[in-house]
Backbone as CSV, one residue per row, in Angstrom:
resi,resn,N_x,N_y,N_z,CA_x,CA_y,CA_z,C_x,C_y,C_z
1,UNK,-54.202,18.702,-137.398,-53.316,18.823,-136.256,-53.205,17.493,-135.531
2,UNK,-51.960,17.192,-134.603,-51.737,16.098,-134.291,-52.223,16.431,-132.623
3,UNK,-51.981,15.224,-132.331,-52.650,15.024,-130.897,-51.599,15.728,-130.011
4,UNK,-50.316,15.917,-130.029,-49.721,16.737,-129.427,-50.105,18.194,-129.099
5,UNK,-50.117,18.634,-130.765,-50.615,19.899,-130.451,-51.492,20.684,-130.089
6,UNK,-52.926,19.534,-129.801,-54.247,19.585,-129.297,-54.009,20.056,-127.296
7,UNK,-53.110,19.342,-127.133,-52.942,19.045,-125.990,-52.254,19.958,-125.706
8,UNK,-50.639,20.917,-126.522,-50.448,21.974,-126.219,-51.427,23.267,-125.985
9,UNK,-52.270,23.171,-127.271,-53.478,24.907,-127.249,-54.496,24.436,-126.066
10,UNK,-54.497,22.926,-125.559,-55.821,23.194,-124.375,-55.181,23.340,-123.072
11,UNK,-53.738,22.950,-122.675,-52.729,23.503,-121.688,-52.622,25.321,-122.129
12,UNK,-52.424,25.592,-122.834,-52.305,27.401,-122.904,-53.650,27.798,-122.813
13,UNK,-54.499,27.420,-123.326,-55.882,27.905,-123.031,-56.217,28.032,-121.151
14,UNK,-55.735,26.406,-120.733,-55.965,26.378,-119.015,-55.038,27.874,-118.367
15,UNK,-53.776,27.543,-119.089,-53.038,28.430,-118.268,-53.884,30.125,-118.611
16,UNK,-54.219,30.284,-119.446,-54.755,31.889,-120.029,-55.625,32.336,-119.305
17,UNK,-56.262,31.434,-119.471,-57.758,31.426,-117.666,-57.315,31.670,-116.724
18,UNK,-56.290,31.064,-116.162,-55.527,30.943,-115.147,-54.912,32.453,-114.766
19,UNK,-54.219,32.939,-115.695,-53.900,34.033,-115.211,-55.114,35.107,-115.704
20,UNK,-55.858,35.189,-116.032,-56.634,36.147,-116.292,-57.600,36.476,-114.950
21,UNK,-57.773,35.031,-114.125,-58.582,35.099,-113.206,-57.384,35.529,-111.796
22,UNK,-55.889,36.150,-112.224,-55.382,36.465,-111.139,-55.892,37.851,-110.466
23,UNK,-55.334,37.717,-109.547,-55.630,39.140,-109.024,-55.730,40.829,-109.643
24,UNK,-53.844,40.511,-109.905,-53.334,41.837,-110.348,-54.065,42.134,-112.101
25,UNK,-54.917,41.173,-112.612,-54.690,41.085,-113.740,-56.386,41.660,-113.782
26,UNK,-57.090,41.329,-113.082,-58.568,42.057,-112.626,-58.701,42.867,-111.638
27,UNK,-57.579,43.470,-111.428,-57.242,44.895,-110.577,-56.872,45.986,-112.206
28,UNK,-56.118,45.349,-112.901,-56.078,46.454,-114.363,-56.891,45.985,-115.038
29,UNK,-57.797,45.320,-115.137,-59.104,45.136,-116.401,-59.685,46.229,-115.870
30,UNK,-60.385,46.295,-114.724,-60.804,47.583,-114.488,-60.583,49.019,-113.892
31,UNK,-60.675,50.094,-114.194,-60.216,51.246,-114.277,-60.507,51.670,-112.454
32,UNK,-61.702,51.975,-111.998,-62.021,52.082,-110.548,-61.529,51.334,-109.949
33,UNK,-61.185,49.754,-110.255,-60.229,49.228,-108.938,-58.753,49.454,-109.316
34,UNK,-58.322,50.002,-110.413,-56.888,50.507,-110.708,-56.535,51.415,-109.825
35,UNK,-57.844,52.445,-109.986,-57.619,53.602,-109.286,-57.910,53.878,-107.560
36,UNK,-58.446,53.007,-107.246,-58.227,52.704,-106.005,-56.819,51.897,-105.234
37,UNK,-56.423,51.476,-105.972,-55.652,50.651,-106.106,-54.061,51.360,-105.885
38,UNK,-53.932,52.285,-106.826,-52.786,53.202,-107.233,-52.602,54.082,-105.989
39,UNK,-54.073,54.773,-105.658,-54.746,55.578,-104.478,-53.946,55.043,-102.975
40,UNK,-54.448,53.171,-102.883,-53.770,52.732,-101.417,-52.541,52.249,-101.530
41,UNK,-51.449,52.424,-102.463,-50.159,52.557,-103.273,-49.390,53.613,-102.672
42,UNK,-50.186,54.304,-103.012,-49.554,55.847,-103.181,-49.565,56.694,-101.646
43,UNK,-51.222,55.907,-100.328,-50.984,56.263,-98.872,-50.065,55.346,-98.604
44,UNK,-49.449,54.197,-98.920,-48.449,53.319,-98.348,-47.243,54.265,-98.321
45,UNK,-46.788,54.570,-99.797,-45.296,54.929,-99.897,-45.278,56.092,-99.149
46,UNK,-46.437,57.455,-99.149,-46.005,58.676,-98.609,-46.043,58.084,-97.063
47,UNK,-46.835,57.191,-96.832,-46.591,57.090,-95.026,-45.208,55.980,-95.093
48,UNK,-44.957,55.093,-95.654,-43.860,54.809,-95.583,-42.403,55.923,-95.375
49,UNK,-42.616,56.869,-96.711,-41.320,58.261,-96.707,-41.278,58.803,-95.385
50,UNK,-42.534,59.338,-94.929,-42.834,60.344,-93.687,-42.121,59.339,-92.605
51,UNK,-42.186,57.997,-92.510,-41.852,57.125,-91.126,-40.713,56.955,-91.108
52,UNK,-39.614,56.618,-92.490,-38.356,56.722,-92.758,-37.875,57.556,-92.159
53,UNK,-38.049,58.842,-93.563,-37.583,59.807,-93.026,-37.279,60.478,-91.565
54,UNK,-38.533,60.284,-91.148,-38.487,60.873,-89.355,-37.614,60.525,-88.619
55,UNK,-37.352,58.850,-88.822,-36.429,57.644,-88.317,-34.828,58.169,-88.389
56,UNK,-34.733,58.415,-89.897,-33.622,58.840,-90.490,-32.940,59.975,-89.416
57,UNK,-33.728,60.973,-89.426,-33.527,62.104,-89.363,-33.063,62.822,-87.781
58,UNK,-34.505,61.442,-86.728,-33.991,61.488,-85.462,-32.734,60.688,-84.961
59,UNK,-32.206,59.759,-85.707,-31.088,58.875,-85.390,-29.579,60.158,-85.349
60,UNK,-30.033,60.656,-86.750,-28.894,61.740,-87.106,-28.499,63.066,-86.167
61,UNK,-29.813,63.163,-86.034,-29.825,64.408,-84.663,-29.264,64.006,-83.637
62,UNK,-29.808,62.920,-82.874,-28.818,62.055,-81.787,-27.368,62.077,-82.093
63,UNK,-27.190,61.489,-82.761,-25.494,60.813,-83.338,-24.746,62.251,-82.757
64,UNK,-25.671,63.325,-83.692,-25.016,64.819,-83.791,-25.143,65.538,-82.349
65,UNK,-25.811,65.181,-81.528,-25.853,66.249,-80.613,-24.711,64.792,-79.473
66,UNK,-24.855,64.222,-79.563,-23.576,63.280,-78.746,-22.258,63.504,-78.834
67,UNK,-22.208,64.084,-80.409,-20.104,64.295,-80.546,-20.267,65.697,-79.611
68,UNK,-19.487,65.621,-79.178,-18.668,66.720,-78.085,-17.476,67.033,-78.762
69,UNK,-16.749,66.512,-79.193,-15.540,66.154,-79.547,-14.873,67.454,-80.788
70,UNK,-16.150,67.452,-81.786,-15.759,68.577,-82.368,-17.264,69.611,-82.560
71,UNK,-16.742,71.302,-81.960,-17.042,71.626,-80.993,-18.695,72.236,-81.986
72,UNK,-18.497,72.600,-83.257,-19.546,73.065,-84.121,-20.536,71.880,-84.376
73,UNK,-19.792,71.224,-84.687,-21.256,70.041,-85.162,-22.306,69.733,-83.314
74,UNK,-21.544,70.128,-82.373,-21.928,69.828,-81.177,-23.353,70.788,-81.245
75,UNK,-22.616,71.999,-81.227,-23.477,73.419,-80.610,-24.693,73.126,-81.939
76,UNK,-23.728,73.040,-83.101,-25.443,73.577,-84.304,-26.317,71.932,-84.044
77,UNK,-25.925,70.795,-83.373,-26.851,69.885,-83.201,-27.865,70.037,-82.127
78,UNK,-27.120,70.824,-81.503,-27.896,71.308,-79.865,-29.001,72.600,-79.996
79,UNK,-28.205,73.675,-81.193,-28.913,74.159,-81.735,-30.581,73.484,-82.579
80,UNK,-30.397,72.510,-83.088,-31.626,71.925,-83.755,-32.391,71.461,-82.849
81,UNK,-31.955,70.858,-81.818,-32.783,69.699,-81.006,-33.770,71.042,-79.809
82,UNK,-33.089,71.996,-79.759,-34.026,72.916,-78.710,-34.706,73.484,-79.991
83,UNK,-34.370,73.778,-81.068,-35.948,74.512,-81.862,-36.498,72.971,-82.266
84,UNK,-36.856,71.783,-82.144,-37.436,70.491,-82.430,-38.071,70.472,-81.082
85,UNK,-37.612,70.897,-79.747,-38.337,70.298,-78.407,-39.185,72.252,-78.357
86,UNK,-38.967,73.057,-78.688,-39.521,74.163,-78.883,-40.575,74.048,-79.746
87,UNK,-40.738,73.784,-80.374,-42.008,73.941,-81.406,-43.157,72.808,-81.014
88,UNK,-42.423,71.710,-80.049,-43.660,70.762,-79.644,-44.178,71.215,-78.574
């Protein structure tokens, strides 16, 4: 082999180390920090959905109980918001 290509396999060798010693890459070598891992993943997104959603959901109720204008979407928004202040 020529001196080039010495110098290519000990650059891929550095880099191989390199990523092996990353994070994500010794978070999946092992199985218990996968699974912990997946675990504080998985409380992010459902508390992420639950905070959305809520967000979502109270913006929409507002919007809806504000039109006056047309007279059903008024009453069944007014309707929701007293069983929402009822149940707290």
């Amino acid at each position: 082999m020529d001196g080039e290509t010495n110098q290519e396999i000990v650059a891929l060798r550095e880099e191989l180390e390199r990523l092996n010693g990353h994070r994500l890459i010794r978070i999946y070598n092992n199985w218990m920090r996968l699974l912990w891992f997946q675990f504080l993943r998985g409380l992010a997104f459902g508390l992420g959905s639950v905070v959305g959603a809520t967000a979502l959901v109270s913006v929409v109720v507002y919007v809806l109980s504000s039109v006056n204008f047309i007279p059903v979407l008024g009453v069944w928004a007014s309707e929701i918001i007293e069983v929402i202040e009822g149940t707290q």
